[in-house]
Each structure stands twice: as C-alpha cells, then as structure tokens.
C-alpha positions in Angstrom: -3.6 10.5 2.6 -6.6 7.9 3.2 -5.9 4.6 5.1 -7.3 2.1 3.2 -6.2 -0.8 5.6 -4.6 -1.4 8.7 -3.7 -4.8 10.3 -1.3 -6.4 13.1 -0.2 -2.6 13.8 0.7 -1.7 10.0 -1.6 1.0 8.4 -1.9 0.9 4.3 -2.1 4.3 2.8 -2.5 5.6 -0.6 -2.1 9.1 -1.7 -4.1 11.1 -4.1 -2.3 11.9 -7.4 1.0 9.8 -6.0 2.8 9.2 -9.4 5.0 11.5 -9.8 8.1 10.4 -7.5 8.1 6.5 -8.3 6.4 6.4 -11.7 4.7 3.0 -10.6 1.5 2.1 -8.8 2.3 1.5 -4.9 0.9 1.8 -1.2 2.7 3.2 1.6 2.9 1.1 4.5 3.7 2.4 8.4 4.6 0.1 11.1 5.6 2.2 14.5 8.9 4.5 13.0 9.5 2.2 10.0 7.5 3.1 6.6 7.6 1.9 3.1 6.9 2.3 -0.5 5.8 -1.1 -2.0 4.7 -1.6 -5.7 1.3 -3.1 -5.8 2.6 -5.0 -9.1 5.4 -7.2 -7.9 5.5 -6.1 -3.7 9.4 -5.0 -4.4 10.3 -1.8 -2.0 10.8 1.0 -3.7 11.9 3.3 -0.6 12.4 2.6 3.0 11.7 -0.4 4.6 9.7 -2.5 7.0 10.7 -5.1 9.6 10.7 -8.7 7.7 7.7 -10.2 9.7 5.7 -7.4 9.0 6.9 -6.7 5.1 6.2 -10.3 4.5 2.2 -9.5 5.9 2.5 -6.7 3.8 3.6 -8.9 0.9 0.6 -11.7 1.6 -1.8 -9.3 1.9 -1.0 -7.5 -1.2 -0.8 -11.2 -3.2 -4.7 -11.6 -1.8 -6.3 -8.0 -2.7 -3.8 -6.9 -6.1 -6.8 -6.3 -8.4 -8.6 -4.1 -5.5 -5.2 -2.6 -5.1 -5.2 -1.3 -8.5 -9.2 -0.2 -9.0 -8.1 2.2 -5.4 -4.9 3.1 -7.4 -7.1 4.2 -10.8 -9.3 6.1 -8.1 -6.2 7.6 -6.7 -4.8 8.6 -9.7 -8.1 10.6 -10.7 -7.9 12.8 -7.2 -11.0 10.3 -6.1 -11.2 8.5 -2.1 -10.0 4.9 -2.9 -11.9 2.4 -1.2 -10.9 0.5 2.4 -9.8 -3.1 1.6 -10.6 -6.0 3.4 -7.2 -5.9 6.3 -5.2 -9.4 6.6 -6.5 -11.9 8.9 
C-alpha cells in the first residue's frame, strides 16, 4: 500500500487493484487511530472517518491535486507504483 502523501500527521495511501469493495476511485487517509475511505471524485467518505480539521485538509488537498489523483488511480488500477503527490502546505 504506497503512501503517496503525507501532511500535518495524515498519510494518503492508495492500494494496488483497490476497486473491488467501493466500485469508485478513492484514497485512504490515516490520522493517529482514525482512517478513511474518500472518493477522489467528489471527497464524500465512503467508510470510516476522520476528525473534521483534518478531513477538511484532506478535502482541500484533494480539490488542488484531483487530476494527479486520478493518473495515480489509472496506475493503481493496472498493479503499477502511483506516483507521490505534492503534500498540503
């Protein structure tokens, strides 16, 4: 499960061949014992859940670096490394 970001002690991962559970392109973000499943299309939670400050970080940062979100989720998809994206500054 590459981390492909990790800012303001949340890590962004995306797993290799991940589409068989949610049917939709997402990330999975930690933050200490809380994780999440967010759709990269429209940032709703699909499973779990983050504290508020740090899902709306999660939220902006997704908004800023969608299309490279998607390109890492192609590469994903294929059983390729998607690529680190720029973290939230």
């Amino acid at each position: 499960m590459p981390v492909i970001s990790m800012f303001y002690g949340i890590i962004i991962l995306m797993f290799n061949f991940d589409n068989k559970k949610h049917h939709l392109p997402h990330i999975h973000a930690q933050y200490a014992e809380h994780t999440a499943v967010i759709s990269i299309e429209n940032g709703e939670v699909l499973d779990g859940a983050l504290p508020g400050s740090k899902m709306k970080l999660v939220q902006a940062w997704m908004e800023i670096h969608r299309d490279e979100l998607m390109a890492d989720w192609q590469l994903a998809l294929e059983g390729n490394k998607p690529f680190k994206i720029e973290p939230l500054k």
